[in-house]
C-alpha positions as CSV (number, residue, x, y, z in Angstrom):
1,X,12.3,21.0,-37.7
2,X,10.2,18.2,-38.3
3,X,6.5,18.2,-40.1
4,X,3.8,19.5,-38.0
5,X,1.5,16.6,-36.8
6,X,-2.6,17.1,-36.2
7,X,-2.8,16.6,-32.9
8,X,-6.5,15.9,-31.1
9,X,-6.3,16.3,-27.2
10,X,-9.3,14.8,-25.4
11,X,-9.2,17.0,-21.9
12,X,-12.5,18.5,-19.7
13,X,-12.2,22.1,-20.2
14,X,-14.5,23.6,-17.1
15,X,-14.3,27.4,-15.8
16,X,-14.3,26.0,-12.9
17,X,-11.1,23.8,-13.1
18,X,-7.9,24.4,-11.0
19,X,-5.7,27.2,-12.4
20,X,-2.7,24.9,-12.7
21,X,-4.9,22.3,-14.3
22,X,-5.7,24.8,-16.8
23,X,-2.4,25.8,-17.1
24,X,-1.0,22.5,-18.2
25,X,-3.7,22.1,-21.1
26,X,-3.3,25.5,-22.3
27,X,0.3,24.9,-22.5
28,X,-0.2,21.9,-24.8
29,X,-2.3,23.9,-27.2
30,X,-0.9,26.8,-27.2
31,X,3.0,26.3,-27.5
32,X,3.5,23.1,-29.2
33,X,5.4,23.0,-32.4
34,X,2.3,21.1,-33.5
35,X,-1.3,21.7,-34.3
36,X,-2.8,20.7,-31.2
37,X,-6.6,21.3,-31.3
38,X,-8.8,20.3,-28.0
39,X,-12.1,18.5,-27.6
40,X,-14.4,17.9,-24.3
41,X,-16.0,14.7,-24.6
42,X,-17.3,15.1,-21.0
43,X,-21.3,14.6,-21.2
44,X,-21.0,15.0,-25.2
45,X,-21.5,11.5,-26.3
46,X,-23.6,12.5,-29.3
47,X,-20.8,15.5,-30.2
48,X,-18.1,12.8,-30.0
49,X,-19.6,10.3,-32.4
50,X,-19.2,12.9,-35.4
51,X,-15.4,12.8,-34.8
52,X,-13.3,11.3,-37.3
53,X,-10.3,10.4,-35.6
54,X,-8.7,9.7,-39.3
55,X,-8.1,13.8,-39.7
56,X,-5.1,13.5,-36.9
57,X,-2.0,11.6,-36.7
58,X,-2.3,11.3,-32.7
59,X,-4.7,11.3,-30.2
60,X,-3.8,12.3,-26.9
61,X,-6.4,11.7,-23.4
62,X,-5.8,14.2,-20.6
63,X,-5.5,13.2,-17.0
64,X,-9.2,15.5,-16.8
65,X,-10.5,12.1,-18.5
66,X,-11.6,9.9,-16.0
67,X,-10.7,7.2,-19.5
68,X,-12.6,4.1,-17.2
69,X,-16.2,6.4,-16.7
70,X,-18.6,6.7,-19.5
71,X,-19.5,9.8,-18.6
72,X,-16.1,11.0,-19.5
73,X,-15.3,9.0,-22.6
74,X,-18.1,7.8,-24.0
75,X,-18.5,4.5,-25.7
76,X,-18.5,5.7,-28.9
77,X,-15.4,7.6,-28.6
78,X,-13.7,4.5,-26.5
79,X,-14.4,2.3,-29.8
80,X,-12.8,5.2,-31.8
81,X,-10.0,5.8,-30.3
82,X,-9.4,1.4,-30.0
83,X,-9.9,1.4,-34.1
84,X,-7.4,4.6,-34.5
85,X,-4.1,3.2,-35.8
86,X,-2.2,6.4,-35.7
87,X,0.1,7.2,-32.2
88,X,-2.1,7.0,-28.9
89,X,-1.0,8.9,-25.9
90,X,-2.2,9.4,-22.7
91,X,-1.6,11.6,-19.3
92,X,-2.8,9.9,-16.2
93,X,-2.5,11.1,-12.1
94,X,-4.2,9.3,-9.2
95,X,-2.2,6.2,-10.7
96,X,-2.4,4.4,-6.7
97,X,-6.4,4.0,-7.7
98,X,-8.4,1.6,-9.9
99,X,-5.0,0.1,-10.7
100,X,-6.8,-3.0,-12.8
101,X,-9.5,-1.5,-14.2
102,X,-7.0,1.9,-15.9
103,X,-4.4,-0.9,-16.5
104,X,-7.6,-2.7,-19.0
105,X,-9.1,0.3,-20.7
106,X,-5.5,1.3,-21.2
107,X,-5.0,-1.9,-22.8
108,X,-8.3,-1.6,-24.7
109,X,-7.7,1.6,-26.3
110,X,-4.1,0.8,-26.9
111,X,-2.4,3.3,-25.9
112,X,1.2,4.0,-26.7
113,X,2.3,6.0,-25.0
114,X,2.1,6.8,-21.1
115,X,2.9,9.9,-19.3
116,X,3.3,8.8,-15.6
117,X,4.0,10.2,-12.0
118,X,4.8,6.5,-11.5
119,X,8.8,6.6,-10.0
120,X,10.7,3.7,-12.4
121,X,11.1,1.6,-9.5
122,X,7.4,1.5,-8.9
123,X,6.7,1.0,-12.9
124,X,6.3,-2.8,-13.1
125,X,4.2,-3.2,-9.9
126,X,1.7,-0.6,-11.5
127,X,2.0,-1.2,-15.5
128,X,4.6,-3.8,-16.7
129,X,2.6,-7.3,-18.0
130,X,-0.8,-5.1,-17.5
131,X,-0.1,-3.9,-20.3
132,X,2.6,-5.1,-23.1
133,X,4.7,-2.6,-25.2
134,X,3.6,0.3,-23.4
135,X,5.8,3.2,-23.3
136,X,5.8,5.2,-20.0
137,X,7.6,9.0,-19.9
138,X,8.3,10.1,-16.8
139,X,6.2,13.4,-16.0
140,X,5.1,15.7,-13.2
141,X,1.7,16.6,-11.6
142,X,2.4,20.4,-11.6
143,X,4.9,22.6,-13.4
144,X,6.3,26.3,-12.6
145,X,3.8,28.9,-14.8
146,X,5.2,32.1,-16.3
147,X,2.8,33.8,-14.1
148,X,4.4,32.5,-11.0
149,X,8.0,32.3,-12.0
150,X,7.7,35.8,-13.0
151,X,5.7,36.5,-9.0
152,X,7.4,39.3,-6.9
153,X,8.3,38.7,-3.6
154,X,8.8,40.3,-0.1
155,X,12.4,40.1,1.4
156,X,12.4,37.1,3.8
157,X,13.0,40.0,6.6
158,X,9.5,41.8,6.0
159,X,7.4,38.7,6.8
160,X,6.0,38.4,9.2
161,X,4.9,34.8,9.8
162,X,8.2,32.4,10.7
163,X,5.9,28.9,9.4
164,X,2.7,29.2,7.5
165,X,1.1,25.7,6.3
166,X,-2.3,24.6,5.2
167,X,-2.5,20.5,4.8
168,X,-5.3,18.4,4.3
169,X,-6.5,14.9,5.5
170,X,-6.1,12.7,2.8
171,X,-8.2,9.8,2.6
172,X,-6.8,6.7,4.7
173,X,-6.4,4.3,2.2
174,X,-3.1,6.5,0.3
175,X,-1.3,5.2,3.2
176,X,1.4,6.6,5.6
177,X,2.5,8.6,2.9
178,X,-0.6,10.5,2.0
179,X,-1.2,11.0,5.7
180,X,2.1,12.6,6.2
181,X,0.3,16.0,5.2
182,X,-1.1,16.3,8.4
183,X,0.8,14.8,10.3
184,X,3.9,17.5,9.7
185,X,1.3,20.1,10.3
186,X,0.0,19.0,13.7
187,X,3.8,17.9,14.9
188,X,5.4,21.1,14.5
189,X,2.5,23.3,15.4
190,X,2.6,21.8,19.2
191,X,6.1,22.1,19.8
192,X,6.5,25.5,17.9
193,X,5.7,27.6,20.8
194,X,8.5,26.0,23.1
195,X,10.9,27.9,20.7
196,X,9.1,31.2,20.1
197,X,8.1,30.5,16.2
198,X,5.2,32.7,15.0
199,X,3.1,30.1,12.7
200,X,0.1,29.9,11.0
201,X,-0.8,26.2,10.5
202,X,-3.8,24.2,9.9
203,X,-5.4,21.1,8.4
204,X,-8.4,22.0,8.7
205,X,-10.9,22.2,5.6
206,X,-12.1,25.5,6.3
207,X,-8.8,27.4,6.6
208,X,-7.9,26.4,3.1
209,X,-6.7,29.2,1.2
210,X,-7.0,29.9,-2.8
211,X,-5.9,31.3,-5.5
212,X,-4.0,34.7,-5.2
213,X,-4.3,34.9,-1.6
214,X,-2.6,32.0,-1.3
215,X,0.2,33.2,-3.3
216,X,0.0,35.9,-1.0
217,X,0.4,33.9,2.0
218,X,3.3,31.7,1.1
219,X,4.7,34.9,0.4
220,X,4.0,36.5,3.6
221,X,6.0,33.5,5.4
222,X,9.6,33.3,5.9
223,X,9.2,29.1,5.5
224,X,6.3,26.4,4.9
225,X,6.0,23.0,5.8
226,X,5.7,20.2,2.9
227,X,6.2,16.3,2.2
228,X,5.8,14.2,-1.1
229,X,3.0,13.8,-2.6
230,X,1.3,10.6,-3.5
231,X,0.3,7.5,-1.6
232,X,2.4,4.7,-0.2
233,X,-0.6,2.4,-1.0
234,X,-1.9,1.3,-4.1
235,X,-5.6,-0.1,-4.5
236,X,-5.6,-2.5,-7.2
237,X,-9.3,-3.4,-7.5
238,X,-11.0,-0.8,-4.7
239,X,-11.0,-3.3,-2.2
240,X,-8.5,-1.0,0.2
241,X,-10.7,1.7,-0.3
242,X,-14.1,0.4,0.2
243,X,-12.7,-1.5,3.1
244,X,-11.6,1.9,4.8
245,X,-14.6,3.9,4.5
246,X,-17.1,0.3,5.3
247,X,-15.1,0.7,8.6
248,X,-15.3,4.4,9.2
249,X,-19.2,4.5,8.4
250,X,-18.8,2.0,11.9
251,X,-16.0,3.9,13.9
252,X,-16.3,7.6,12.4
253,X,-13.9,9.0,14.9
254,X,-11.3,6.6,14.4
255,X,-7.9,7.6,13.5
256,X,-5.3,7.0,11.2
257,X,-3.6,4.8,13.5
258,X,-6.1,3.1,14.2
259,X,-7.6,2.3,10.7
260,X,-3.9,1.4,9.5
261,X,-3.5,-1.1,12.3
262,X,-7.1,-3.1,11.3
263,X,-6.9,-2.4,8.0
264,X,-3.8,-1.4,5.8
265,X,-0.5,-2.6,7.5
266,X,-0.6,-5.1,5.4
267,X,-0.7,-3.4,2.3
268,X,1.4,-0.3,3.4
269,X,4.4,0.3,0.8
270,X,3.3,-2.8,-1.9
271,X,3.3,0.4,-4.2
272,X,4.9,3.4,-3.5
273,X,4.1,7.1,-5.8
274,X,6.1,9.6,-4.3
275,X,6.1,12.8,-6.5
276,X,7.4,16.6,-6.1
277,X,4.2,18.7,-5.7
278,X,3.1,21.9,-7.3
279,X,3.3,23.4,-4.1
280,X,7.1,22.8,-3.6
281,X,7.7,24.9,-7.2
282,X,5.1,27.4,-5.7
283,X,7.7,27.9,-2.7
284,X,10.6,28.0,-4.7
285,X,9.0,30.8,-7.0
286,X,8.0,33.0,-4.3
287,X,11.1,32.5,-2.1
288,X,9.8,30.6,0.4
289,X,12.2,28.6,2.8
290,X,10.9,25.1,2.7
291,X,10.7,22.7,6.2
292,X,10.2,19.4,4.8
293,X,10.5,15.5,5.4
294,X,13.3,14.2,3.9
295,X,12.6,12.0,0.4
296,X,13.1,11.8,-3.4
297,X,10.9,14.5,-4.1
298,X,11.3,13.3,-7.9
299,X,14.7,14.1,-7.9
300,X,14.6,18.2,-8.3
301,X,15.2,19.0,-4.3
302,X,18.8,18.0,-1.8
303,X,18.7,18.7,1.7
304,X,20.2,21.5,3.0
305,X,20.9,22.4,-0.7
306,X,17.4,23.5,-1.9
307,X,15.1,22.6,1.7
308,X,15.9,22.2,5.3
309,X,15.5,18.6,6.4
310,X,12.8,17.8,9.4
311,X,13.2,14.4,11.1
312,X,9.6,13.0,11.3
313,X,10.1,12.3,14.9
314,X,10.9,16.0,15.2
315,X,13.7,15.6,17.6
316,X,15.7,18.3,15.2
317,X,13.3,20.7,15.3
318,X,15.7,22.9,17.8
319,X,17.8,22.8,14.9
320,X,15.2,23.7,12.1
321,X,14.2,26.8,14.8
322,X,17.5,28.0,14.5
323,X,18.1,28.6,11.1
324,X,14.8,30.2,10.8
325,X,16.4,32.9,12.6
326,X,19.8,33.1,10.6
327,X,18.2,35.4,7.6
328,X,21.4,35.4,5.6
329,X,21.1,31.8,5.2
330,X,17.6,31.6,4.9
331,X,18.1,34.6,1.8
332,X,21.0,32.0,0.3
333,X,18.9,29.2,0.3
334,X,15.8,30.5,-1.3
335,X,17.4,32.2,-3.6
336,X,19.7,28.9,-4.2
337,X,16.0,27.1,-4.7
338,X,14.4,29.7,-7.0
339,X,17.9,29.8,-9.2
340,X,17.6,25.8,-9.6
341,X,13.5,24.9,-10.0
342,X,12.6,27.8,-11.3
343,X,14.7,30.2,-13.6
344,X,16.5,27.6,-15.1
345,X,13.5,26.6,-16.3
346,X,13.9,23.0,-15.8
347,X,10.5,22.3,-14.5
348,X,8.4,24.7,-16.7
349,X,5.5,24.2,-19.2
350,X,7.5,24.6,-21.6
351,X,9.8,21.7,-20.9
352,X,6.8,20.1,-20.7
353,X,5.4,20.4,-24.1
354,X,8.9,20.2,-25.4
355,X,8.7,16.3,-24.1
356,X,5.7,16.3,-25.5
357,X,6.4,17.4,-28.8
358,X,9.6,15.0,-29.1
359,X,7.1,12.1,-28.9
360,X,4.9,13.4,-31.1
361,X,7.9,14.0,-33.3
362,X,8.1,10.1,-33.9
363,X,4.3,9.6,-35.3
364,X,3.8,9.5,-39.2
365,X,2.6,12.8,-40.9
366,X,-0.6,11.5,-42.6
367,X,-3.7,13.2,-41.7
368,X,-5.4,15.6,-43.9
369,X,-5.0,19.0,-43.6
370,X,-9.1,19.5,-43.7
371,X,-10.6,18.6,-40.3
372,X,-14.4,19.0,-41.5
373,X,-15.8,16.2,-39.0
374,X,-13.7,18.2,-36.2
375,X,-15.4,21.2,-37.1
376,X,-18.5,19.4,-37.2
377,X,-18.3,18.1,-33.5
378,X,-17.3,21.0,-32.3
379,X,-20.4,22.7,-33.3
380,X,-22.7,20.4,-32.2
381,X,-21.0,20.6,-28.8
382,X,-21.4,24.4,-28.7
383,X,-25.0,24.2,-29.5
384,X,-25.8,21.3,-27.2
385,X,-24.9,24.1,-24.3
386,X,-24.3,21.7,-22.4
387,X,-21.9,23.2,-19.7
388,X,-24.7,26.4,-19.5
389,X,-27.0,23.7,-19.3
390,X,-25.0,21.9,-17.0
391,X,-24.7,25.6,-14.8
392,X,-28.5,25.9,-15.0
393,X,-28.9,22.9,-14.0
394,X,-26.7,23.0,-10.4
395,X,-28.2,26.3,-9.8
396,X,-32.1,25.2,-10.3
397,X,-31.1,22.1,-8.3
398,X,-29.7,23.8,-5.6
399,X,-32.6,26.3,-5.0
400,X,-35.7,23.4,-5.7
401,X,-33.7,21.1,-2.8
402,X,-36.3,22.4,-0.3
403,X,-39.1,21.1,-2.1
404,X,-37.3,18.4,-3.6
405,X,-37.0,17.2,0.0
406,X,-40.3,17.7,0.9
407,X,-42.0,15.9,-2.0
408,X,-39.9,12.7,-1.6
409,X,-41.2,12.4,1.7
410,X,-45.1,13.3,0.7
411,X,-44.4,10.9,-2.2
412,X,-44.1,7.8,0.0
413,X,-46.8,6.5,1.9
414,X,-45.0,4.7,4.5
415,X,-42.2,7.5,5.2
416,X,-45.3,10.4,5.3
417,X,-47.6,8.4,8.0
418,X,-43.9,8.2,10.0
419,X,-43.5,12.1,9.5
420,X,-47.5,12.6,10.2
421,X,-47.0,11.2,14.1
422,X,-43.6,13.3,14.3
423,X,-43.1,16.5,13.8
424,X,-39.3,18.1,14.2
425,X,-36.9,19.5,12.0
426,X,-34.6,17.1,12.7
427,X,-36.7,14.2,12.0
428,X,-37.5,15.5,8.4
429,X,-33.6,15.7,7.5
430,X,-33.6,11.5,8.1
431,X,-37.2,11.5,6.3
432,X,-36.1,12.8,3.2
433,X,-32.9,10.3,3.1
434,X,-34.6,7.3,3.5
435,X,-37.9,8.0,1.3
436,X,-35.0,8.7,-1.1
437,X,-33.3,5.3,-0.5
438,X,-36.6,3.3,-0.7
439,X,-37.3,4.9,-3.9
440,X,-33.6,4.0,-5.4
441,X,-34.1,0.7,-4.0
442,X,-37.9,0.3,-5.8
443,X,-36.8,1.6,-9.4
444,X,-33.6,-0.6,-9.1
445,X,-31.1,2.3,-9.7
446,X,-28.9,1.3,-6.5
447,X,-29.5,-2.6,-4.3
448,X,-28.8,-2.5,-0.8
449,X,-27.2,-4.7,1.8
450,X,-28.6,-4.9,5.2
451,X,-26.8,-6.6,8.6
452,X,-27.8,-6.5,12.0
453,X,-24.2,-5.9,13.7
454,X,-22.9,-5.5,17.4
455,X,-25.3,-7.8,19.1
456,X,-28.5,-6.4,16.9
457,X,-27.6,-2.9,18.1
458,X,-26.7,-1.4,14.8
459,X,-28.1,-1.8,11.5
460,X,-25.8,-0.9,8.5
461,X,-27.8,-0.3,5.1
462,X,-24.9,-0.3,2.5
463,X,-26.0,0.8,-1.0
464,X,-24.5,-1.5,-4.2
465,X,-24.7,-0.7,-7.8
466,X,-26.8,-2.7,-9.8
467,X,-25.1,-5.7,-11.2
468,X,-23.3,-6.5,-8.1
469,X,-24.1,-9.1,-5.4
470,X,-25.7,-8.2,-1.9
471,X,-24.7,-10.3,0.9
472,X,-28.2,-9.7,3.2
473,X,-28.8,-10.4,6.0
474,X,-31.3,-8.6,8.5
475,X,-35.1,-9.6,8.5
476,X,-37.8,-7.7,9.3
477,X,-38.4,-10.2,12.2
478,X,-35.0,-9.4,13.4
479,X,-35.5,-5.7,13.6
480,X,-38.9,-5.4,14.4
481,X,-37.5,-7.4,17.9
482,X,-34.5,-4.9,18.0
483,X,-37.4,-1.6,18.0
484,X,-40.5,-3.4,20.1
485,X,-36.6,-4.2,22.9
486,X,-35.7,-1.2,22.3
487,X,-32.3,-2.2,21.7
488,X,-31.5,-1.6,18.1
489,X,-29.7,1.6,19.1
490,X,-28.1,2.9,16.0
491,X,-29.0,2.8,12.2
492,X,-26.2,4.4,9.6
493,X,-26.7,4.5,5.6
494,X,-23.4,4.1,3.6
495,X,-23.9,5.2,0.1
496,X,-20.3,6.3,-0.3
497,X,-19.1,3.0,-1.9
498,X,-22.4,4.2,-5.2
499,X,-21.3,8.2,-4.5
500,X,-22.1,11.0,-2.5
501,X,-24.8,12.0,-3.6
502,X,-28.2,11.0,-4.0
503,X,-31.1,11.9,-6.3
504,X,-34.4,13.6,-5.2
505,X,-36.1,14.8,-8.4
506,X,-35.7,12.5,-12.0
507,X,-32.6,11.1,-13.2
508,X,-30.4,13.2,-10.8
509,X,-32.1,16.4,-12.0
510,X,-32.2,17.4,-8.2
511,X,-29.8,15.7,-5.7
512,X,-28.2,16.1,-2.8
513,X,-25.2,15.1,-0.7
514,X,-26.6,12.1,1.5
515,X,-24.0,12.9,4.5
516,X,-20.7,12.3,5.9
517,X,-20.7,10.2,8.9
518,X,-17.1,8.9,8.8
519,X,-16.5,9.7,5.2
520,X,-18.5,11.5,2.8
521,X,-21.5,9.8,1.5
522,X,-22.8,8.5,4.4
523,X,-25.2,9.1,7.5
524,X,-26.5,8.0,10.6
525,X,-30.2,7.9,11.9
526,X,-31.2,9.5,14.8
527,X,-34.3,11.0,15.1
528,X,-36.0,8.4,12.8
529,X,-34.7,5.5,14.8
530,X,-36.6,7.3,18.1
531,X,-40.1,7.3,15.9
532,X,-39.2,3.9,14.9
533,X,-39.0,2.4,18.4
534,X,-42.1,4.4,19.7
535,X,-44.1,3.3,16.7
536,X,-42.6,-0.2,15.5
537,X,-45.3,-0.4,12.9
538,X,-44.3,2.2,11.1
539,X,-41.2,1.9,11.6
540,X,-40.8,-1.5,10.2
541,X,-43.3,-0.6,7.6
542,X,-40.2,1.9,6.2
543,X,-37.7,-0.3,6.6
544,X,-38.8,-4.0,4.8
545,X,-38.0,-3.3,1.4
546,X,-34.4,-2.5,2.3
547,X,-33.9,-5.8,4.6
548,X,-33.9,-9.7,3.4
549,X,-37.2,-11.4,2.9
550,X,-38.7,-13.5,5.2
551,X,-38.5,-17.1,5.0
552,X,-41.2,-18.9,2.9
553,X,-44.0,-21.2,3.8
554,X,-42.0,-24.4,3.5
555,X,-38.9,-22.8,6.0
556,X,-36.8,-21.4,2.9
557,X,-35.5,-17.6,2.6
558,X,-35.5,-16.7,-0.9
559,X,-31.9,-16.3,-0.5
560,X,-30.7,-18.9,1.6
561,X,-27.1,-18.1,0.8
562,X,-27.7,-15.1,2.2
563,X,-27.1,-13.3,-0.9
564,X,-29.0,-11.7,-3.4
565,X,-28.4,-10.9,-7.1
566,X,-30.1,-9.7,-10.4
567,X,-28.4,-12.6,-11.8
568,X,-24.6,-11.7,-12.0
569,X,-21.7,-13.0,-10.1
570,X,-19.8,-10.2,-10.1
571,X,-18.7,-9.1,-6.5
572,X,-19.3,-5.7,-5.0
């Protein structure tokens, strides 16, 4: 056996994270041959500059590290970690997002070493000249857990349900592949009636099911539905995706189809990450039949062998109703499934960390066996408090919205002479949003881009981070004619492309989600645009210091390119 290696794994450990994600870091600690000690940098920037990276031999960043957000690794640890010369490892998921800016960082910190759901196909498209001499391991996004290998289950005869499926709606932008979640769902659940299946299957948010009930479920089901996971699309620089939800905040009933005719045919399958899923082991452990489109599935599932095929036109599904009826080969082929995924143990943590610890086999021994500055940090994290703080804080926020709410609006002149004319409940929920946006706007946090769309019936206010450039282009002329006609019919806020939230009370101290009108993080104005047409005044009064100056004395606009900056080229 070789020498033990000090081994510091930078990972967000949260109460509230996902039981498998929790799993997978407690399994890195706990059983590696090594001495694997954790440390949360998330929101402990002062905590992480008293590490001394010099006490370890490697240094290994958890997919829970967002590595291209401050807020996750701070600066100070980012310039660490660059300097460290011993072995650099890093876990990563989501790899179809942010493509250039990971594949920099990645470069920046020099990492060498890359555990990737990436398929080796895909690897060059995603990594390759990005970034030189970088090692990539093929890994998984979920393993089997003792807890759930070790699960008992019902005989397939005692359930009760023949199909039982929840899927989500992925966003657009992962491409046919992402959206193939729902679509399986919604296929077989209108032609399961014709052949007398008992199902329970949704997409829909709020029949999700967690935790030990849904262990429960799957194992009240004779079969489930499932595809690969991943996204048949990737988005180097965010264009894809700011593209998608820019068009949704416009059309928020449009579907799929739709947006991957306008928008994404043209980038469907330039990267494809197709990946087994946590929930295909959690099917195989609980002796689940599994209905599912046919594909690599990373190479652990066969057809017929370990999952009844489905075609995704569904033209078999006569066939698939069938052998949910013949229990002696449903019973072979679950018990076929568990024998292979799960007891041979091929896909547990602890082939995991056994990986793991063969890479970390290969970095010198070095560091010294003191880890004072480790200690150090540590401390200083526990008695910042931040993640009680952090509790507090989301608890006090969430209880002081109500006022929060209410003194935005009192706290702007224009928006509380607007609300003094117009008293409704539902005119005070657009109040509160844009008081809110004309504040972010005034102390610079966010810049905002205005157009008059649709004939100068719509007006789209799209927020920017700072440091970008604003491509502006409503007046206050142009809408004070669209109120005083009468024809500026619709007014929509998309925030979505800064976050979903916005901030009512100090530095974020109180926020709030600002809406979702086609995708999460934005909103449409109703009520206020009805007091704005029967009060142009006041309504334009709100609504100048978000739209594009008016020209100057001598005929000029102050951005006669139609854009506006604070001085940087950088696009938005």
């Amino acid at each position: 056996m070789s020498e033990r290696r000090a081994v510091l794994l930078l990972c967000w450990t949260t109460p509230a994270e996902a039981q498998n994600v929790a799993e997978h870091i407690h399994a890195l600690e706990t059983r590696s041959r090594h001495d694997v000690r954790t440390f949360n940098p998330v929101d402990r920037a002062d905590a992480a500059a008293v590490l001394d990276l010099d006490e370890f031999d490697v240094v290994v960043v958890h997919y829970t590290i967002v590595a291209t957000m401050d807020r996750y690794l701070p600066p100070v640890l980012r310039e660490k970690i660059a300097a460290f010369r011993g072995l650099k490892v890093q876990f990563i998921q989501d790899e179809y997002r942010w493509i250039d800016a990971v594949t920099a960082r990645l470069r920046k910190l020099g990492i060498d070493v890359l555990f990737t759901c990436v398929p080796k196909s895909e690897l060059s498209k995603v990594y390759g000249d990005r970034v030189p001499g970088l090692r990539t391991i093929p890994t998984l996004p979920g393993y089997v857990s003792d807890e759930l290998a070790g699960r008992q289950t019902p005989p397939i005869a005692d359930r009760t349900i023949d199909v039982g499926y929840r899927g989500r709606t992925l966003p657009y932008w992962l491409g046919k592949l992402g959206h193939e979640k729902v679509e399986i769902g919604d296929g077989f659940a209108a032609r399961a009636a014709d052949y007398g299946l008992v199902c329970d299957i949704s997409s829909a948010e709020g029949d999700r099911i967690y935790g030990d009930a849904w262990y429960r479920f799957i194992g009240s089901c004779k079969a489930t539905l499932g595809t690969e996971s991943g996204a048949s699309i990737g988005d180097y620089d965010g264009a894809v995706e700011a593209a998608v939800k820019d068009y949704l905040v416009r059309r928020p009933d449009a579907s799929f189809e739709e947006v991957h005719r306008a928008l994404l045919e043209p980038h469907e399958g330039n990267v494809v990450i197709n990946t087994v899923s946590s929930r295909i082991f959690e099917a195989a452990a609980l002796r689940t039949a599994m209905i599912l489109f046919e594909g690599d599935y990373s190479g652990a599932l066969q057809p017929g062998t370990h999952y009844i095929p489905l075609e995704r036109d569904f033209s078999n599904i006569g066939d698939v109703a069938r052998r949910l009826r013949d229990l002696p080969f449903l019973e072979a082929l679950t018990e076929r499934t568990h024998a292979d995924l799960v007891a041979s143990g091929r896909y547990s943590l602890d082939r995991l960390v056994a990986q793991f610890d063969d890479i970390v086999d290969e970095a010198p021994a070095r560091a010294r066996a003191a880890k004072p500055a480790y200690e150090r940090a540590r401390r200083r994290s526990a008695a910042s408090g931040r993640q009680v703080v952090s509790r507090l804080r989301r608890t006090a926020g969430r209880l002081a919205q109500p006022i929060a709410m209410g003194a935005v609006v009192a706290g702007d002149t224009d928006v509380r002479r607007l609300a003094a004319r117009h008293r409704s409940g539902a005119l005070f929920r657009d109040l509160w949003r844009i008081a809110a946006l004309r504040r972010a706007v005034a102390n610079g946090s966010i810049l905002v881009e205005s157009r008059l769309e649709e004939e100068g019936s719509r007006l789209v206010l799209t927020s920017r981070p700072p440091g970008t450039r604003v491509r502006a282009r409503a007046t206050p002329t142009a809408i004070r004619q669209g109120l005083e006609r009468r024809n500026l019919t619709d007014l929509i806020w998309n925030h979505s492309l800064v976050g979903e939230a916005v901030g009512l009370v100090g530095n974020g101290l109180v926020s709030t989600i600002v809406g979702d009108h086609g995708v999460r993080g934005a909103y449409a104005f109703g009520p206020f645009l009805t007091a704005a047409r029967e009060q142009p005044e006041l309504g334009i009064a709100v609504l100048t210091p978000l739209l594009r100056a008016e020209p100057d004395a001598d005929g000029r606009a102050p951005d006669s390119a139609e854009t506006i900056s604070d001085g940087t080229d950088r696009e938005g």
